[in-house]
Steps between C-alpha positions, in 0.01 A plus 500: 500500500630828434525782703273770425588834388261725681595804732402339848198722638546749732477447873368668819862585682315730763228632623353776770224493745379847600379495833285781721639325827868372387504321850175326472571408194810360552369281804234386262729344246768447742226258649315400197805406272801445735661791292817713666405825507776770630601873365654534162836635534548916524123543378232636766152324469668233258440112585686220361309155494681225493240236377750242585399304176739322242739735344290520198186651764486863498579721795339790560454861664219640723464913565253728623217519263513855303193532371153304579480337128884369565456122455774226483741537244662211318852563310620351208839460345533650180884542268373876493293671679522802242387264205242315746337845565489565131313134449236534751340876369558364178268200609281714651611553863636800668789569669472662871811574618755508261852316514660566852839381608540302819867591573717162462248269404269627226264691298072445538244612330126538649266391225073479497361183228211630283294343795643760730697232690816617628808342431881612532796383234833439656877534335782343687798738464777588744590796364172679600543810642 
């Protein structure tokens, strides 16, 4: 059998869970899940979750909610976040918050479907700054 030639899709690497009452919220998955919950390194009101899955399960982040609509947010690994945000208008979505560096780690993108889902695109890169 021969291996195919398709791109692999594109997976969920992180995601965020807003939260009105970051304690309670943290207890609740903290319970719920068994996840690790502690403060994200040199950010204020910035949780890391460590889901303490496989390597291939994502982690994630939890932070005060900023707005009431603010929903989970799921992040996906794209080559480019500059040519991702180009693909999704051009498909008929809309970008929200256009390509921001994360200093040392990346570039992300916050992105609504035509179904007014959000969604964020994620670039691995270093060299952010």
């Amino acid at each position: 059998m021969s291996k195919s030639s398709k791109k692999p899709a594109a997976s969920i690497v992180w995601f965020e869970i807003p939260a009105d009452d970051p304690q309670r919220a943290q207890k609740f998955y903290g319970s719920l899940f068994g996840w690790k919950i502690s403060q994200f390194p040199q950010m204020q009101d910035y949780w890391h979750i460590d889901t303490g899955g496989a390597d291939a399960s994502p982690d994630g982040g939890m932070m005060t909610r900023k707005h009431p609509g603010q929903t989970i947010t799921n992040y996906v690994m794209v080559p480019s976040v500059t040519r991702f945000m180009a693909k999704v208008e051009k498909l008929g979505g809309k970008v929200c918050m256009a390509k921001t560096a994360v200093p040392g780690m990346g570039y992300f993108a916050i992105c609504l479907d035509p179904e007014k889902n959000s969604f964020a695109i994620w670039e691995r890169n270093e060299k952010a700054k």
